[in-house]
Every structure is written in C-alpha cells, then in structure tokens.
KOLGUTI-233549 format. One record per residue (C-alpha): x, y, z negated; residue in one letter; residue number from 1. Coordinates in Angstrom, 2 decimals. Last residue first. Example, Ala and Ser with C-alpha at 12.3 -4.5 7.8 and 13.67 -1.06 7.14 Angstrom:
2
<atom><px>13.67</px><py>-1.06</py><pz>-7.14</pz><lonu>S</lonu><ketor>2</ketor></atom>
<atom><px>12.30</px><py>-4.50</py><pz>-7.80</pz><lonu>A</lonu><ketor>1</ketor></atom>
END
This chain:
79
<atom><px>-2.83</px><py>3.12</py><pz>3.86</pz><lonu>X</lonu><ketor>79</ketor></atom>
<atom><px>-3.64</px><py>5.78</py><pz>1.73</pz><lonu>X</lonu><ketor>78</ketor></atom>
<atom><px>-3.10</px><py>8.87</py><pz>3.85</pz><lonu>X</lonu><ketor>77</ketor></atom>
<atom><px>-3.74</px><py>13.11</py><pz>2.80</pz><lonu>X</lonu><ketor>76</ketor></atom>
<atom><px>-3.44</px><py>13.20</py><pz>-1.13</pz><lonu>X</lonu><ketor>75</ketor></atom>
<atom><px>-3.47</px><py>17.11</py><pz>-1.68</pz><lonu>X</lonu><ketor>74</ketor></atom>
<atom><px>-0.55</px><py>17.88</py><pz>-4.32</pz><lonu>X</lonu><ketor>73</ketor></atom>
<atom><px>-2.04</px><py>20.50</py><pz>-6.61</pz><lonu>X</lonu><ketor>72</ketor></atom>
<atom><px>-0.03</px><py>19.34</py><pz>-9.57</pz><lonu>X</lonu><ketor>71</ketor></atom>
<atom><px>-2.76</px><py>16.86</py><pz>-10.86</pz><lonu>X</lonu><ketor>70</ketor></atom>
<atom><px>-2.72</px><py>15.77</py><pz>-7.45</pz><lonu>X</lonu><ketor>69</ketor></atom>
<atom><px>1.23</px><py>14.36</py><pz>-8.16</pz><lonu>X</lonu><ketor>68</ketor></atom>
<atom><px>0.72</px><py>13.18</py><pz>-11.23</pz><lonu>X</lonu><ketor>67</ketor></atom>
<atom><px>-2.58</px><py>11.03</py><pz>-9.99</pz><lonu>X</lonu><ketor>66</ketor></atom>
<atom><px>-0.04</px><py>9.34</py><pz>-7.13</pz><lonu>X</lonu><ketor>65</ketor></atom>
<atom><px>2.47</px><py>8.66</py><pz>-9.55</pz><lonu>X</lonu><ketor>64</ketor></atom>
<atom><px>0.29</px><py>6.71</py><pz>-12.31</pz><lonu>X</lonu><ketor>63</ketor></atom>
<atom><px>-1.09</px><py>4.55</py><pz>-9.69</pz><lonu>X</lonu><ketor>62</ketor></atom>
<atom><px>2.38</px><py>3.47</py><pz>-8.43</pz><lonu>X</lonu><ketor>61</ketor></atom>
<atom><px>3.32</px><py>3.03</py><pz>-11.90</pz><lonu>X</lonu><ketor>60</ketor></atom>
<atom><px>-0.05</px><py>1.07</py><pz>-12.83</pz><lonu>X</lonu><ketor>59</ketor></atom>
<atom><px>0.69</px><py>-1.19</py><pz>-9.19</pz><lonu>X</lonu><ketor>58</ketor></atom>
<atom><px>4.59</px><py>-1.99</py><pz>-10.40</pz><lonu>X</lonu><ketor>57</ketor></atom>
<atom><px>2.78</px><py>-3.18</py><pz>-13.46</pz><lonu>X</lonu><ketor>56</ketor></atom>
<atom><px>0.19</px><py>-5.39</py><pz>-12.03</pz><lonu>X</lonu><ketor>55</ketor></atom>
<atom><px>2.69</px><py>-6.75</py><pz>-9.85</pz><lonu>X</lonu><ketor>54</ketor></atom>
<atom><px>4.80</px><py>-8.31</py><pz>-12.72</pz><lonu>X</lonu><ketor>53</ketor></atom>
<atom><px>8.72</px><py>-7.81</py><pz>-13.68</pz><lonu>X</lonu><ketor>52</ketor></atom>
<atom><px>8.64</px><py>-4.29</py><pz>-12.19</pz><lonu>X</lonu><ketor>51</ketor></atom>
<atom><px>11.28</px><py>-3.02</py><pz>-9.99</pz><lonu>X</lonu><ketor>50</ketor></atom>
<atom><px>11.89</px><py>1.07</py><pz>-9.49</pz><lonu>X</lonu><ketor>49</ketor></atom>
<atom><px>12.58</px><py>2.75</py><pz>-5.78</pz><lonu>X</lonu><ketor>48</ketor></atom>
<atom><px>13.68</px><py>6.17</py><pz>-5.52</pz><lonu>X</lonu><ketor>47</ketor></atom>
<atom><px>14.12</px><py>7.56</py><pz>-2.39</pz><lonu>X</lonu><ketor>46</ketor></atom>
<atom><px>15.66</px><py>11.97</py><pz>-1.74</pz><lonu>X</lonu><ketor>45</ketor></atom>
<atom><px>15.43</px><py>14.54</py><pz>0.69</pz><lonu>X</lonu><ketor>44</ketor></atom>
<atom><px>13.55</px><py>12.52</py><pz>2.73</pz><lonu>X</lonu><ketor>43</ketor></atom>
<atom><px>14.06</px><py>12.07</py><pz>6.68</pz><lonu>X</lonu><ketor>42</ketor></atom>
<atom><px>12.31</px><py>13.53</py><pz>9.76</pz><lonu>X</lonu><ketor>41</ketor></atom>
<atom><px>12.21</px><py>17.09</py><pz>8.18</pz><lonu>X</lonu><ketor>40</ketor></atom>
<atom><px>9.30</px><py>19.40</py><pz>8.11</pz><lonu>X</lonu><ketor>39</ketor></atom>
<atom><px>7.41</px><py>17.62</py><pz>5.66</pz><lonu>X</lonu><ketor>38</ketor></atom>
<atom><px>10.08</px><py>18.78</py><pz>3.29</pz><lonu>X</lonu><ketor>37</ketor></atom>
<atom><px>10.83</px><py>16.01</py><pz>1.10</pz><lonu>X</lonu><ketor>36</ketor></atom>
<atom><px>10.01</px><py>13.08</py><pz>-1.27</pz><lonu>X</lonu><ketor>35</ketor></atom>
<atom><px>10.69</px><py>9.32</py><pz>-1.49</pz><lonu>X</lonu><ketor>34</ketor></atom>
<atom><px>9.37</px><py>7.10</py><pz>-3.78</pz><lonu>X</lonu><ketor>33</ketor></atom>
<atom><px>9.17</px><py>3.26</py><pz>-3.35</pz><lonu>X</lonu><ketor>32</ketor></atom>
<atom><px>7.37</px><py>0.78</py><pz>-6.24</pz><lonu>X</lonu><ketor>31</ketor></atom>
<atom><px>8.62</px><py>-3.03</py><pz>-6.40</pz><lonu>X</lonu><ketor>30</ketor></atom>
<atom><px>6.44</px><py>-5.44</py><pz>-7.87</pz><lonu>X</lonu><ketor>29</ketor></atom>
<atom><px>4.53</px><py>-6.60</py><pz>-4.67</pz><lonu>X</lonu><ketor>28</ketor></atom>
<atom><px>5.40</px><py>-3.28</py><pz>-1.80</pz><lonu>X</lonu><ketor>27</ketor></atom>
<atom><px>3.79</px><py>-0.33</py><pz>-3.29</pz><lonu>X</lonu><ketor>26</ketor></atom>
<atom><px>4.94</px><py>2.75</py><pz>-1.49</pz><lonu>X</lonu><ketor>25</ketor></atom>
<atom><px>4.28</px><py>6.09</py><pz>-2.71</pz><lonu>X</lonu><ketor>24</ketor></atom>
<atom><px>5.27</px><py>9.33</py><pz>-0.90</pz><lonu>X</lonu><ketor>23</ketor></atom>
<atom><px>5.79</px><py>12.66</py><pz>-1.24</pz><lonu>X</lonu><ketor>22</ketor></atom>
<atom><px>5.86</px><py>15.41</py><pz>1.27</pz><lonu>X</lonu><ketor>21</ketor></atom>
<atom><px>6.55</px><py>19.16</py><pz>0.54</pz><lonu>X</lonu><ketor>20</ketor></atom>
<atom><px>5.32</px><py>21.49</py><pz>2.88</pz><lonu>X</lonu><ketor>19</ketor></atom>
<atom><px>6.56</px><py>24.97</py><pz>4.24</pz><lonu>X</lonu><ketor>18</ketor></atom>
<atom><px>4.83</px><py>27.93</py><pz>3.44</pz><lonu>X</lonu><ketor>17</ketor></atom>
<atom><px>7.58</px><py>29.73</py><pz>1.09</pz><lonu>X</lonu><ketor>16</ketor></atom>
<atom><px>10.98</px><py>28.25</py><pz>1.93</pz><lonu>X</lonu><ketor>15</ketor></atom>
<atom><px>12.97</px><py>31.54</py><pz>1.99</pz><lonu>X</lonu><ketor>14</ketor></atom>
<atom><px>14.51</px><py>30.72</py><pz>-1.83</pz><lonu>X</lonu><ketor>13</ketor></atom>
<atom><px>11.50</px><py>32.19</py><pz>-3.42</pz><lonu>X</lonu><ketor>12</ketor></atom>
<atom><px>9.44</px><py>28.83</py><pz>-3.12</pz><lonu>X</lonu><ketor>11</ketor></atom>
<atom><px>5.76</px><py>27.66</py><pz>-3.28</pz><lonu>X</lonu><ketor>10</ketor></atom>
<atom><px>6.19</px><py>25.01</py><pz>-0.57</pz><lonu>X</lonu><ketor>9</ketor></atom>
<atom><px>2.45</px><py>24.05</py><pz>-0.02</pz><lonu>X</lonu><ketor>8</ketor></atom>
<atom><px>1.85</px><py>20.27</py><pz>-0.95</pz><lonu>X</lonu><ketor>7</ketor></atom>
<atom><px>1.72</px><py>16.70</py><pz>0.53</pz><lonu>X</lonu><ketor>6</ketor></atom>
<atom><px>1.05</px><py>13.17</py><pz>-0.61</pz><lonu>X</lonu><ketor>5</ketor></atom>
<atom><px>1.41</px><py>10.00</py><pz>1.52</pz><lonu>X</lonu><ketor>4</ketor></atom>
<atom><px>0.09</px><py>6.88</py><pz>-0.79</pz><lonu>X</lonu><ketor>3</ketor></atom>
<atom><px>1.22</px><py>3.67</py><pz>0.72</pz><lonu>X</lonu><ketor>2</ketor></atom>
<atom><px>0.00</px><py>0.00</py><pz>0.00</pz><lonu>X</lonu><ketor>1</ketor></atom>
END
C-alpha cells in the first residue's frame, strides 16, 4: 500500500509555493518514507523502518499518514 502526501512550501529561503511530497509505502512489515520537493524527480531523503509483525509496520504506516494531514498535508493517492 502507498500513501502520496503533498503540501504548500511555506518557506522564506525563496521556496515559497513549491510542494513538498511525502510518501508512505507499506510493503509486509517493512514501512518506506521518502520526502521532497514535488518538483524534483528524486527525494530529498528515504527512511525505511522493519517491524517484527505486519500489524505493526501497518499502525506506523497509519500513524504517519494522519501526522502528516494533521499538519495540513493534503493526502492526494492511496494506492
């Protein structure tokens, strides 16, 4: 499963307007981040985290997706 989140750049540094990306991919017990500007073919930055059990690498996944709308990130593919 894959979460693609994105969000309005609210930057003083000159990138005011542009979009952040962040993503969630939950692939069995492991759980993928990787973040960016929207603007740029590759992320700035990947994360991914291993969970003993599905079920937990699922609540983490879960757990980063509503973080990121509570911070005004507007969820835009689950697929």
């Amino acid at each position: 499963m894959k979460w693609i989140l994105v969000k309005k750049s609210e930057g003083n540094r000159g990138n005011a307007g542009l979009k952040k990306i962040y993503q969630v991919i939950l692939d069995d017990n492991k759980v993928i981040t990787q973040w960016g500007k929207a603007e740029e073919i590759t992320p700035q930055a990947k994360q991914e985290k291993s969970f003993t059990w599905s079920y937990q690498a699922k609540a983490y996944a879960y757990d980063k997706v509503e973080a990121k709308v509570s911070k005004g990130y507007e969820l835009v593919l689950v697929a």
